[in-house]
N, C-alpha and C positions, 0 to 999 in steps of 0.2 A: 477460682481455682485453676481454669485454664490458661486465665492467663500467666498466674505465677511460675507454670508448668514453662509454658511459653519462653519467658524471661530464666527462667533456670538452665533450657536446654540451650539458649542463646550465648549465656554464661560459658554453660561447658562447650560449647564451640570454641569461646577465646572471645566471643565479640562483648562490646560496651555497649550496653541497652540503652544507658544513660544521656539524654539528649545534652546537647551541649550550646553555650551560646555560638552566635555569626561571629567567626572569626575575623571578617574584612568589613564592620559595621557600617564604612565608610563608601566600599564598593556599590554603584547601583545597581539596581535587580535589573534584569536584561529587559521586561516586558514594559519598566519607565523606562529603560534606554530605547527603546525604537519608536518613540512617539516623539523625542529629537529627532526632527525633520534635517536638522542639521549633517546628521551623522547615520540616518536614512531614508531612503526613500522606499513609499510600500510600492510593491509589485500590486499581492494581493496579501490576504488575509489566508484564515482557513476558514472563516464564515462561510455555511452552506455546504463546505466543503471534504469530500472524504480522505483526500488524496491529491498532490501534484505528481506530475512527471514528465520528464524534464528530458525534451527531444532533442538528435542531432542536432537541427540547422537553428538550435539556442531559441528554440519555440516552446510554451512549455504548457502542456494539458492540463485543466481544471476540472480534475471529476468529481461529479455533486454527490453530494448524501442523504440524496431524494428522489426517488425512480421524476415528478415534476420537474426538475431543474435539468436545462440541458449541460451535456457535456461541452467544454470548451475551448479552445488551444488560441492564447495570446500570444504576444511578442512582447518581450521586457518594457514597449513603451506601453501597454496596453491595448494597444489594438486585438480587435476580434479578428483571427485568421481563419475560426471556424466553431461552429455552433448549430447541435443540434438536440431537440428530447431524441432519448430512442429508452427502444422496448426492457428495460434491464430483466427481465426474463429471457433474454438471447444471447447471445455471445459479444462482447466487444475485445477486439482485436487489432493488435499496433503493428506490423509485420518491420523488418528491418530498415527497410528504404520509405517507411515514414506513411502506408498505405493504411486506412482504415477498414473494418469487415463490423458491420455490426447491421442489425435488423434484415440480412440477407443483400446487401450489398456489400461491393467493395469503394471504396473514397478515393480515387489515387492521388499520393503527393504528388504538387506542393500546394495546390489551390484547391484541390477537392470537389475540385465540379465536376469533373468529370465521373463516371459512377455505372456500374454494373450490376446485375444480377451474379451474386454468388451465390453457391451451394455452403448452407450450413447444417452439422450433421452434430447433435449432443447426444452422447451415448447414453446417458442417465434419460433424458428423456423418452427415447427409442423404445428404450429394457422396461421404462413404465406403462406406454401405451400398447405395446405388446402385452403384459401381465395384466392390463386392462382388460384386453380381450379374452382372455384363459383364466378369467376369476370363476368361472363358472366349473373349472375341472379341479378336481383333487392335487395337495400340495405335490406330490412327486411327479403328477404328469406333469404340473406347474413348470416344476425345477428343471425337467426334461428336457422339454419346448423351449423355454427358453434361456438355455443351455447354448441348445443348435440353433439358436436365431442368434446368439449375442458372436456367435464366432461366422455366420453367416457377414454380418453386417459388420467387422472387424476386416475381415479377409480381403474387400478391395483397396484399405488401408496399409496394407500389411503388418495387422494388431491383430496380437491373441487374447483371448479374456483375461481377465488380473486375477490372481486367488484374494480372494476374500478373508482379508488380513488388515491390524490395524497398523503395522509396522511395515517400511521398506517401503511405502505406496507412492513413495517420487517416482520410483520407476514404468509406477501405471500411470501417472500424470500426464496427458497426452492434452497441448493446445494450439494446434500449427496447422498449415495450408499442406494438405496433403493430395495427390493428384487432384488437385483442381476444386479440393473440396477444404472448408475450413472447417477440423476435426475436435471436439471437444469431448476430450475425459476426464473430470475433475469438476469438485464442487463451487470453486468459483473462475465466476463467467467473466472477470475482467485479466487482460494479460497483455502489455507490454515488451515488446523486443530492445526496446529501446529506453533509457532513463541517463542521463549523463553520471558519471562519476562523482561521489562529492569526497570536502578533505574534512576531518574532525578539526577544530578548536582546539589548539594546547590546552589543557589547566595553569595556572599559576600556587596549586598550593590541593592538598588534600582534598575532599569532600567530607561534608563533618553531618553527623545525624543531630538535626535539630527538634525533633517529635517525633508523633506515631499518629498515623490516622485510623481511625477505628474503621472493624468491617468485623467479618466471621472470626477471622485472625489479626491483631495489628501488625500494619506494615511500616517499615522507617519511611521516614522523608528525609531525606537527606540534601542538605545544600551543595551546588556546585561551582566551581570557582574558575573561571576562563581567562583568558587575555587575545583578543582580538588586533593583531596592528597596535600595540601598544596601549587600549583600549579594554579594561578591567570591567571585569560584567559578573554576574551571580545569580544562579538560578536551582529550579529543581534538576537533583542530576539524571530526572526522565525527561528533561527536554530536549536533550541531545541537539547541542546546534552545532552544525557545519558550515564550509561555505561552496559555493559553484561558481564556478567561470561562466559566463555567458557574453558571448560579443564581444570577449577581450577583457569584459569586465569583472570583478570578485562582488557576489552577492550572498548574503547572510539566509540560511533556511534551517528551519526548525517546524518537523509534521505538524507539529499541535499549533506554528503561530505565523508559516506562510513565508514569504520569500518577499523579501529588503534588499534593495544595491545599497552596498558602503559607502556613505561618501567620503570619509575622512582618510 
């Protein structure tokens, strides 16, 4: 019954439930096209992997999807420029001129050897080991205390508490080098200054709904239809492929399948 409901209110939207055949039969699907070695070459994959990102000097970091695996920053031939585990319960930090902050250091570009003691300061963690110690007094002294602790430890920052709200909350999002301190307000601990610009893939031709995959609600799958350098490709249109300039050169990236120079 739900789902009939589903497909009816689909209807009165305007849209066609109705899956339809691959219009470009003949087009290859993009994930055979990049195992022609011909027409690319791997960088990496996304094996292991949570995320790339993609620095000024066309270096670009491999962040794992495993507190085990260390974090890594290649160069398009693959060379290892740097590579370490660290703690993913602490801050990692990309500042603009290419310097790392994480496990209480700082990394400075471009070689990374060189390395300091920094101050790192997470306000979520602060506000909990605080409420640690006052679990022993009633909820309003609770809320009191640490009230006046959370604008104590705000004020050499020049940050005032955030209201406790689920909306508007970029404006409490605080993850930056502040007097000398690398300041963290926000639930995740990974942040970037840096990532190069990328360009979208023309289409050559609509995107056409070919099924539904089942879940709580069915969702469409819809085909997508690109043209690359004169180069015809088709895929899910969640893959979203783009490309990036690195070293002069145009290379193909897509989160879900990793980063290919073009050769063709």
């Amino acid at each position: 019954m739900k789902y009939l409901l589903f497909f009816v209110f689909l209807l009165f939207l305007g849209c066609n439930p109705i899956p339809k055949k691959d219009k470009h039969p003949d087009v290859p699907q993009l994930i055979d096209l990049l195992k022609d070695d011909s027409k690319f070459r791997k960088v990496t994959d996304m094996t292991g992997l949570s995320s790339l990102v993609f620095l000024s000097d066309d270096r670009i970091l491999l962040r794992p999807n495993n507190s085990n695996s260390p974090v890594k920053i290649i160069d398009v031939d693959k060379n290892i420029v740097f590579e370490k585990i660290y703690n993913w319960a602490q801050p990692f930090y990309i500042d603009k001129q290419g310097n790392l902050y994480f496990d209480g250091k700082k990394c400075f570009y471009p070689d990374y050897k060189k390395q300091e003691d920094f101050k790192t300061v997470v306000i979520a963690d602060s506000l909990h080991k605080k409420l640690e110690e006052l679990k022993d007094l009633n909820d309003s002294l609770q809320t009191k205390i640490l009230t006046k602790y959370e604008v104590e430890i705000l004020k050499p920052y020049g940050l005032k508490p955030c209201p406790y709200t689920i909306v508007n909350t970029e404006r409490c999002d605080v993850f930056k080098v502040i007097n000398q301190t690398l300041v963290v307000r926000q639930t995740d601990l990974f942040k970037s200054e840096l990532d190069l610009s990328k360009t979208e893939i023309p289409k050559f031709d609509d995107d056409v709904l070919i099924g539904w995959r089942n879940g709580k609600l069915p969702s469409p799958d819809y085909l997508a239809y690109y043209e690359l350098k004169k180069q015809r490709f088709k895929c899910n249109d969640m893959t979203i492929p783009k490309t990036v300039t690195l070293k002069g050169q145009l290379y193909f990236f897509a989160p879900s399948l990793g980063l290919y120079q073009i050769l063709f």
